[in-house]
C-alpha distance (Angstrom), angle and dihedral (degrees) to the residues before:
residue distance angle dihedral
X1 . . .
X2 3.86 . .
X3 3.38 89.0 .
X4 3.60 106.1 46.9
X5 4.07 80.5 43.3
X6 4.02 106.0 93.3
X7 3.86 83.2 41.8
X8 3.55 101.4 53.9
X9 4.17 87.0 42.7
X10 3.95 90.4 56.3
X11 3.35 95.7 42.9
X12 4.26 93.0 46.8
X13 4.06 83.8 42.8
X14 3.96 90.9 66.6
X15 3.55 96.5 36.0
X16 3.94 87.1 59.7
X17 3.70 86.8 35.2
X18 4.17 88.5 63.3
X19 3.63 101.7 28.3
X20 3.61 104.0 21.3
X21 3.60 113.3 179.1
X22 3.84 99.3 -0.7
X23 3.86 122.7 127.9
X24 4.12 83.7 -109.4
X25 3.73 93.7 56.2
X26 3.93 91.8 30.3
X27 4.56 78.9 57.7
X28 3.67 89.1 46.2
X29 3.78 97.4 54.1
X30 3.90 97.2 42.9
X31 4.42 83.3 52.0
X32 3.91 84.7 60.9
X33 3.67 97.1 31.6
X34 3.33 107.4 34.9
X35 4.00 110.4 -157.2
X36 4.05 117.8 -73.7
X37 3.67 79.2 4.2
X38 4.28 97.2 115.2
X39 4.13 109.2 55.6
X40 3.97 132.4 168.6
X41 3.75 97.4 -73.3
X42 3.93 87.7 57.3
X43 4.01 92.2 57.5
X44 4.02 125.1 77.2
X45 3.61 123.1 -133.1
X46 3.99 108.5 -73.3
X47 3.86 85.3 0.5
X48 4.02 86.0 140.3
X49 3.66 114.6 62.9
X50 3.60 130.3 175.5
X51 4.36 95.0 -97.5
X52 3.70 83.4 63.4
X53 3.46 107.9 55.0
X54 3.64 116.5 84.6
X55 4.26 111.5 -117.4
X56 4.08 110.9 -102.5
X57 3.56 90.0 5.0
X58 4.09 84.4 105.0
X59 3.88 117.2 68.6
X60 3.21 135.6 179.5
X61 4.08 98.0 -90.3
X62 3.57 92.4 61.9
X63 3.62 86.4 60.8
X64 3.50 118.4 88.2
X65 3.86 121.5 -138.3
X66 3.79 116.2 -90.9
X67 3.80 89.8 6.2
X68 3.30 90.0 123.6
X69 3.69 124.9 61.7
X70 3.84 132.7 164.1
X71 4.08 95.6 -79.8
X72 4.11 87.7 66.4
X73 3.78 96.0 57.5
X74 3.68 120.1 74.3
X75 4.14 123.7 -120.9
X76 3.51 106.6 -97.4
X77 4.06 105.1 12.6
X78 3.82 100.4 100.4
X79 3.94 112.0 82.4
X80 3.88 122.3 -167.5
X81 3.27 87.5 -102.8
X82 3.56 89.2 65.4
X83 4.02 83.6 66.3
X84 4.09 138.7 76.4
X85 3.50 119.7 -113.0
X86 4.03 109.6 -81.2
X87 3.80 95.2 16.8
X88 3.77 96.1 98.8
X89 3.94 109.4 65.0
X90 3.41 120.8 -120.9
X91 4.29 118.1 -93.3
X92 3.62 123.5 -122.8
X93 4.06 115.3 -67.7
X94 3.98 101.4 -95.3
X95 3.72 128.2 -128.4
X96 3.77 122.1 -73.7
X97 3.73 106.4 -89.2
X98 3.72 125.6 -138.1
X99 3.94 126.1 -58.4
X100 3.83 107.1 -107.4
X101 3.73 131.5 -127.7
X102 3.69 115.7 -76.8
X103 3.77 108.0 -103.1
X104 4.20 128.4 -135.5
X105 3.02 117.7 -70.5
X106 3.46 127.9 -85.7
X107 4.01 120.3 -112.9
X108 4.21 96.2 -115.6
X109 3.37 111.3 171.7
X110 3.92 143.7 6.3
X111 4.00 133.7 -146.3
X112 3.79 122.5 -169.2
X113 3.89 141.6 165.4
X114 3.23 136.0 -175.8
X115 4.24 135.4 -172.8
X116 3.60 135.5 167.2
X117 3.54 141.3 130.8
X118 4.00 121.1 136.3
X119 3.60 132.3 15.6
X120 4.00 109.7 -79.9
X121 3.85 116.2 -167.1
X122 3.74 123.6 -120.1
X123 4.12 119.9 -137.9
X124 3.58 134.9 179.0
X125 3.53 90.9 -87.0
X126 4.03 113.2 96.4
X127 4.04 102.0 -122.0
X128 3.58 121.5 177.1
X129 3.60 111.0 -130.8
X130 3.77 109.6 -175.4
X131 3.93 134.1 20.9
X132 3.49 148.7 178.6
X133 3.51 134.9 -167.0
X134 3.95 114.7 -125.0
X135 4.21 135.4 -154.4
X136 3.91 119.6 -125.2
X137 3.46 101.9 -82.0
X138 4.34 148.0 94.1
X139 3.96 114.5 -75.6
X140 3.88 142.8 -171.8
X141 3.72 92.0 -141.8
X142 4.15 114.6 -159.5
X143 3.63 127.8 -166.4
X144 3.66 141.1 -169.5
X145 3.65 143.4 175.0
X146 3.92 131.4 175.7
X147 4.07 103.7 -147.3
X148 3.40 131.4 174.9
X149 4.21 141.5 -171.3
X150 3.64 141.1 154.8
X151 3.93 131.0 -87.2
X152 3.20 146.5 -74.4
X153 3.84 91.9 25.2
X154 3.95 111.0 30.2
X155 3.88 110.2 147.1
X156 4.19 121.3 163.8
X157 3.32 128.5 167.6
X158 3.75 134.3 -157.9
X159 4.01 144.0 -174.5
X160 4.10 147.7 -170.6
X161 3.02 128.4 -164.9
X162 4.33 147.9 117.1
X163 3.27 98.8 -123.0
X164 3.25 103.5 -67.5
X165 4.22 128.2 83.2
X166 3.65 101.0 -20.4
X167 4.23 121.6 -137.7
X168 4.05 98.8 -122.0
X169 3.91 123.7 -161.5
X170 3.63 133.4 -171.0
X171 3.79 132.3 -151.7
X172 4.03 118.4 -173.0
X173 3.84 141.2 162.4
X174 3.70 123.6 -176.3
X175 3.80 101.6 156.4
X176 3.60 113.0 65.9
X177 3.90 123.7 93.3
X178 3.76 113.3 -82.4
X179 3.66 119.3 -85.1
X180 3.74 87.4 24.3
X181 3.95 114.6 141.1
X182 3.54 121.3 -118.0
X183 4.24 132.5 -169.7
X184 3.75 136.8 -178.5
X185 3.71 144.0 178.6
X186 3.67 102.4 -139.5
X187 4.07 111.8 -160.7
X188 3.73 129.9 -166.4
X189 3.95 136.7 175.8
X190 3.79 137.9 175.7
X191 3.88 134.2 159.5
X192 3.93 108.5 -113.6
X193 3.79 131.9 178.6
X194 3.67 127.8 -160.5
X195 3.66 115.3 -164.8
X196 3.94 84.1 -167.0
X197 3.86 124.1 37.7
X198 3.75 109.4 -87.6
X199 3.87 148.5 154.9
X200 3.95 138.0 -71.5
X201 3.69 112.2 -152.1
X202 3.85 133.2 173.0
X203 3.97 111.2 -146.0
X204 3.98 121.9 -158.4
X205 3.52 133.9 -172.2
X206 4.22 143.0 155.4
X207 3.78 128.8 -161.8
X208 4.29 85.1 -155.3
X209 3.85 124.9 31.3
X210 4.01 116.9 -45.5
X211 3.76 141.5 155.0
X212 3.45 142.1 -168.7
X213 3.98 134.4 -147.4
X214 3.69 114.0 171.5
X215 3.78 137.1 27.4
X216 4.27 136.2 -167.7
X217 3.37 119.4 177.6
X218 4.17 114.5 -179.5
X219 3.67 136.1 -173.4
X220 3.54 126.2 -165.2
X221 3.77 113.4 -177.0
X222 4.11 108.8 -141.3
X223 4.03 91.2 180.0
């Protein structure tokens, strides 16, 4: 066998030199090196090097524990992936990043009134019927008002404002028989700013027969 050995090496060398890892090259290895056949004692000293072992054929049971230590692993080819959670310390804290955009702003405070009680008639004069007094300040301002009149001809009008361009809405009916009652909630809304403290009224008026029975006026400041 020690003769035949050098032989038998050349001639399995340029088998797996042509055919490399092929099942015909694979056959002619295992006829000169029959399985199990090639142990420890047949190897030299660093005889196995990394271009000779097949990739994944290597796992972690054939390695032995502590076998490896930090002078087997290459600078720069673990990731920190390649790490469990908390092994890794944690960096340097970074620089402060940039301040943001300012956001909306926030809803801060809310004015309402209310008043009602028994039917008041409308006429062609415009009469404020509810107000509140209001803070400096920028305001969603909401009103409402329930009014009510008889058929065909029921007009009403209504506005909000602070002085400045009022919100104006209109309730009518000219279809119903005559005599019939009508009601309606009429709503209105505008965005106002006072840049000194001020008042919220609702305004109402008809150019026919009206009334009116309940009133809200809100104010919710946006700035």
């Amino acid at each position: 066998m020690s003769n035949r050995l050098p032989t038998a090496l050349s001639v399995t060398a340029l088998v797996v030199a042509v055919l490399g890892w092929t099942p015909l090259g694979e056959a002619a290895r295992d006829a000169v090196f029959p399985p199990n056949s090639v142990g420890t004692t047949q190897l030299k000293l660093n005889a196995v090097t990394s271009p000779k072992i097949r990739n994944g054929s290597v796992q972690a049971i054939d390695v032995q524990k502590k076998a490896l230590t930090a002078a087997h692993i290459k600078p720069g080819s673990l990731l920190a992936s390649s790490f469990k959670a908390g092994q890794l310390p944690a960096g340097p804290k970074g620089d402060k990043g940039d301040k943001g955009d300012r956001g909306p702003a926030a809803l801060t405070e809310t004015h309402t009134r209310s008043t009602g009680g028994p039917t008041q008639a409308l006429t062609a004069t415009v009469t404020p019927i509810i107000s509140m007094p209001l803070p400096k300040g920028k305001y969603l301002l909401l009103g409402k008002v329930n009014v009510s009149g008889t058929e065909p001809t029921f007009t009403a009008f209504c506005s909000t404002d602070t002085g400045g361009s009022p919100d104006y809405a209109t309730a009518a009916a000219y279809s119903g028989p005559a005599g019939a009652n009508t009601t309606h909630a009429l709503s209105m809304h505008r965005v106002v700013e006072l840049s000194a403290a001020g008042t919220a009224v609702i305004r109402c008026w008809t150019p026919r027969t009206a009334a009116w029975s309940t009133a809200t006026i809100t104010a919710v400041q946006i700035g």
